[in-house]
OpenMM code with the backbone's topology and positions (N, CA, C; nanometers):
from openmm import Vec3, app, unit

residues = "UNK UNK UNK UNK UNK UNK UNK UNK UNK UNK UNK UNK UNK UNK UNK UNK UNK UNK UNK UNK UNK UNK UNK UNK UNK UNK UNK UNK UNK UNK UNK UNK UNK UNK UNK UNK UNK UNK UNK UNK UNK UNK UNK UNK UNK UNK UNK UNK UNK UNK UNK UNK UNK UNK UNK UNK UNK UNK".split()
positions = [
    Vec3(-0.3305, 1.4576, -6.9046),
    Vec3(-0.3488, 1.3576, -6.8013),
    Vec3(-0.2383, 1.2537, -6.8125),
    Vec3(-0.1853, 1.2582, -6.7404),
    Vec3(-0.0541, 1.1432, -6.7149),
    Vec3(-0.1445, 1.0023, -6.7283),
    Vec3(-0.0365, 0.8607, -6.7347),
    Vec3(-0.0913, 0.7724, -6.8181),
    Vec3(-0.1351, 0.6924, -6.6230),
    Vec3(-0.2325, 0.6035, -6.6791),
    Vec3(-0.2753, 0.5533, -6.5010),
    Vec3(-0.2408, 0.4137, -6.5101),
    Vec3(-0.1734, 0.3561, -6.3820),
    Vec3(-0.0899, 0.2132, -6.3752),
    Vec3(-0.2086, 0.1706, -6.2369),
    Vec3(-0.2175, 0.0324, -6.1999),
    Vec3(-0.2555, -0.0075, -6.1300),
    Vec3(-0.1943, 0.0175, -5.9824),
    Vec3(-0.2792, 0.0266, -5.9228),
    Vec3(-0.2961, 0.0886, -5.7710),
    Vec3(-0.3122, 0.2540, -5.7655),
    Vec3(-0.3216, 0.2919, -5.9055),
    Vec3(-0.3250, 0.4600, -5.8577),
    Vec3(-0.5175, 0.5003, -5.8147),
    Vec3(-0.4912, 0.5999, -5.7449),
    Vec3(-0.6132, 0.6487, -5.7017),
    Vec3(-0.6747, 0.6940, -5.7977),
    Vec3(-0.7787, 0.6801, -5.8645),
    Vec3(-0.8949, 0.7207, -6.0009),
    Vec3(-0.9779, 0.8055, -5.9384),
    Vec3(-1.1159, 0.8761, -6.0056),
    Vec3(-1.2188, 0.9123, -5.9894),
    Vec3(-1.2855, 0.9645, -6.0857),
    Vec3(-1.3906, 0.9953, -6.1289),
    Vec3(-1.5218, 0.9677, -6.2382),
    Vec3(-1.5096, 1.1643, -6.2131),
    Vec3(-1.4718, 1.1671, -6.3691),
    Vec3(-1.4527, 1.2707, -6.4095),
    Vec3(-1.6064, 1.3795, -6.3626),
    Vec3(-1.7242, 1.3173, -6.4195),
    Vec3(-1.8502, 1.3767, -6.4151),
    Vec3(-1.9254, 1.2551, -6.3300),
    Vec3(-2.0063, 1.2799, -6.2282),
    Vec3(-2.1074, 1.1962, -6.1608),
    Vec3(-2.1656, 1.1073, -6.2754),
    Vec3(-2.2563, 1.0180, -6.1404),
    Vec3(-2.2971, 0.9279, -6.2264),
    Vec3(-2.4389, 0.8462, -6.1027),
    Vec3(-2.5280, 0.8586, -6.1197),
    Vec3(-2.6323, 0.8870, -6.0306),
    Vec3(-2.6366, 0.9693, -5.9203),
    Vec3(-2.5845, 1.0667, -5.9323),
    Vec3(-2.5669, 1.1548, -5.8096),
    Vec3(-2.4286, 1.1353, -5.7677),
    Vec3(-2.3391, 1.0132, -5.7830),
    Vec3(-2.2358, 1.0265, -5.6806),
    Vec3(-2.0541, 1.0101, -5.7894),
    Vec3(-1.9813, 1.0499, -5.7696),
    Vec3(-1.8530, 1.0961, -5.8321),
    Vec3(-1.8141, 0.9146, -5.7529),
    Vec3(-1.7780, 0.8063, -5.8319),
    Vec3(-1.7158, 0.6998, -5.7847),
    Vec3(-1.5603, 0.6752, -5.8026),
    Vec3(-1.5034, 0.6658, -5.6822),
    Vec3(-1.4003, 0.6702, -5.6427),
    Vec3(-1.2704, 0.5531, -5.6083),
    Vec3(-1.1758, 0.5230, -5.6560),
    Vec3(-1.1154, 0.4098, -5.5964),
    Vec3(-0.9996, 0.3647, -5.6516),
    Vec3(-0.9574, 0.2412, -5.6543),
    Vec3(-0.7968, 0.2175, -5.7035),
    Vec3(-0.7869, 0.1715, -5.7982),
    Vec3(-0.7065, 0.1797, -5.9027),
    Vec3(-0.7046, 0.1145, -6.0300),
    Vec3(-0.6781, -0.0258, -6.0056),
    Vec3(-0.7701, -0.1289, -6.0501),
    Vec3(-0.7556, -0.2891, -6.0393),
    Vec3(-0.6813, -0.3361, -6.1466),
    Vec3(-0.7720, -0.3276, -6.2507),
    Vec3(-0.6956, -0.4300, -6.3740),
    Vec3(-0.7362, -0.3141, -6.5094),
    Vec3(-0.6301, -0.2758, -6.6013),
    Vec3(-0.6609, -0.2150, -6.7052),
    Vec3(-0.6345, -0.3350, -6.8319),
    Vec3(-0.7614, -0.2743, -6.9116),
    Vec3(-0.7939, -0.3293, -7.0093),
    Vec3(-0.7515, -0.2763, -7.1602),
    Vec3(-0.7837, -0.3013, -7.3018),
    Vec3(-0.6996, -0.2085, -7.3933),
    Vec3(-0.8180, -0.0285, -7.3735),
    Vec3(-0.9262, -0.0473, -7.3741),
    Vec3(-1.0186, 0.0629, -7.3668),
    Vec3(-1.0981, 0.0999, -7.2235),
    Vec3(-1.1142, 0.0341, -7.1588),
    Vec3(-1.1649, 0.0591, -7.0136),
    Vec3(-1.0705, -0.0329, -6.9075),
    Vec3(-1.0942, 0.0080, -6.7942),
    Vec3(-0.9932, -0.0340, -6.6816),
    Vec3(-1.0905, -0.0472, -6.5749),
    Vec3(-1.0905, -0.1319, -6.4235),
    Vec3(-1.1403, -0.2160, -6.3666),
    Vec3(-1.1343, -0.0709, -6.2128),
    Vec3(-1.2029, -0.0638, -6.1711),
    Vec3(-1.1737, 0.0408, -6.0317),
    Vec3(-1.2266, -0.0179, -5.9335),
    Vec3(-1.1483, -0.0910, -5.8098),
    Vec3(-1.1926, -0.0976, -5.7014),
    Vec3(-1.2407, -0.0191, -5.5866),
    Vec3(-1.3659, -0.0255, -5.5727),
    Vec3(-1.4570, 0.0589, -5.5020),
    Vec3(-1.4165, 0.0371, -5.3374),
    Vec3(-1.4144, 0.1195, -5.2340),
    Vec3(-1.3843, 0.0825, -5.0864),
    Vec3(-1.5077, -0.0184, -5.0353),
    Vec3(-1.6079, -0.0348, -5.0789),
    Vec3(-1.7235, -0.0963, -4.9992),
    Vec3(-1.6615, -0.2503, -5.0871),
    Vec3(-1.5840, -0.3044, -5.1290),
    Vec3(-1.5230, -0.4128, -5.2214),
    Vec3(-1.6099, -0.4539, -5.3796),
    Vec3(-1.6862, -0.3726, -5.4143),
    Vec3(-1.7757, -0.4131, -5.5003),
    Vec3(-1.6154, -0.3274, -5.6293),
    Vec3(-1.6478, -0.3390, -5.7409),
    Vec3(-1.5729, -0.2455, -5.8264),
    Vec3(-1.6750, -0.2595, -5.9471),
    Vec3(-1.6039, -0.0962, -6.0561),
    Vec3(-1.6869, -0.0727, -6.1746),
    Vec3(-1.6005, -0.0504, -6.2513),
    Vec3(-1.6447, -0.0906, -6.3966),
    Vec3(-1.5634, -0.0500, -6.4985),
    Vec3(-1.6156, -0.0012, -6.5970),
    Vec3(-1.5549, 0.0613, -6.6502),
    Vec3(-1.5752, 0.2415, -6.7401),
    Vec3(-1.4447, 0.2306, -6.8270),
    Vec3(-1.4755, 0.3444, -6.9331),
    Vec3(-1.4190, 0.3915, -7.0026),
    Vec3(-1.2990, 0.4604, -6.9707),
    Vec3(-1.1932, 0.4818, -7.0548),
    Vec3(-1.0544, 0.5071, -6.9273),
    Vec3(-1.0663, 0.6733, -6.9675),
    Vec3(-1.1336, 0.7383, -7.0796),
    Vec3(-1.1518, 0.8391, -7.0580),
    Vec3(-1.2520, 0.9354, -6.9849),
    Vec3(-1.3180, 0.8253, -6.9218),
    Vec3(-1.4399, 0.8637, -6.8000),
    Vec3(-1.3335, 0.8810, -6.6782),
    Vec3(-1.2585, 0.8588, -6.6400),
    Vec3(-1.1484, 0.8686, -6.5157),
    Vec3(-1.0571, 0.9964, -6.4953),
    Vec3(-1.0219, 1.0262, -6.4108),
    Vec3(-0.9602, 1.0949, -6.3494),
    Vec3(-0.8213, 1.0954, -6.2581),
    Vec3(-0.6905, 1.0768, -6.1714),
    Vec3(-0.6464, 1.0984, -6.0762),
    Vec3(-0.6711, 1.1498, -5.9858),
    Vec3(-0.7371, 1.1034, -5.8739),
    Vec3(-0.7770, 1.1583, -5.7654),
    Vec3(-0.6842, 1.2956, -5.7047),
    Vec3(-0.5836, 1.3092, -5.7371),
    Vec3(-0.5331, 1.4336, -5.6906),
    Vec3(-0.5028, 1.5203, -5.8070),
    Vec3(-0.5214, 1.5091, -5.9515),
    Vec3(-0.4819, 1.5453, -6.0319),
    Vec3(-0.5733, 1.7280, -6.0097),
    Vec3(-0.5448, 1.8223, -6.0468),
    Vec3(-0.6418, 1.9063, -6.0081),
    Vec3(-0.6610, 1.9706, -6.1534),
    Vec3(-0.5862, 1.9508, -6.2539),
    Vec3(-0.6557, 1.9552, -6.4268),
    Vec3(-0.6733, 1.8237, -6.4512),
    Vec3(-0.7712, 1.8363, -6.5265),
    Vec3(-0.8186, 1.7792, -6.6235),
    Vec3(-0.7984, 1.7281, -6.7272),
] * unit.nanometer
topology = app.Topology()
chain = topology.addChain("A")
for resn in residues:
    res = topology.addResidue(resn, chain)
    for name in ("N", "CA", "C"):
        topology.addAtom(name, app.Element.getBySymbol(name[0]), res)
C-alpha cells in the first residue's frame, strides 16, 4: 500500500455497521488519520483500517 497524504481518496478496508466509509484524507496523525465523510461529519480510525479508494490490492 503506497503511503496516504492528505486529500487522497481512503476507504475502510472491512465494513463497519453494515457500511464500507468512504472519503478524503483530512488530517493524519502519528497512528490514525482524520477522513472526511461527504455528508461533512468525519471519522477517525486506525491508518491500517484504510484503504485507497482506487487501489485494487490490498
Amino acid at each position: 500500500m503506497a503511503e496516504l497524504k492528505i486529500g487522497d481518496e481512503v476507504m475502510l478496508k472491512t465494513p463497519e455497521n453494515g457500511r464500507y466509509y468512504r472519503g478524503k484524507v483530512g488530517k493524519i496523525y502519528e497512528k490514525t488519520i482524520r477522513v472526511n465523510l461527504p455528508n461533512g461529519l468525519y471519522i477517525e480510525k486506525p491508518i491500517k483500517m484504510w484503504v485507497k479508494a482506487g487501489d485494487k490490492d490490498e
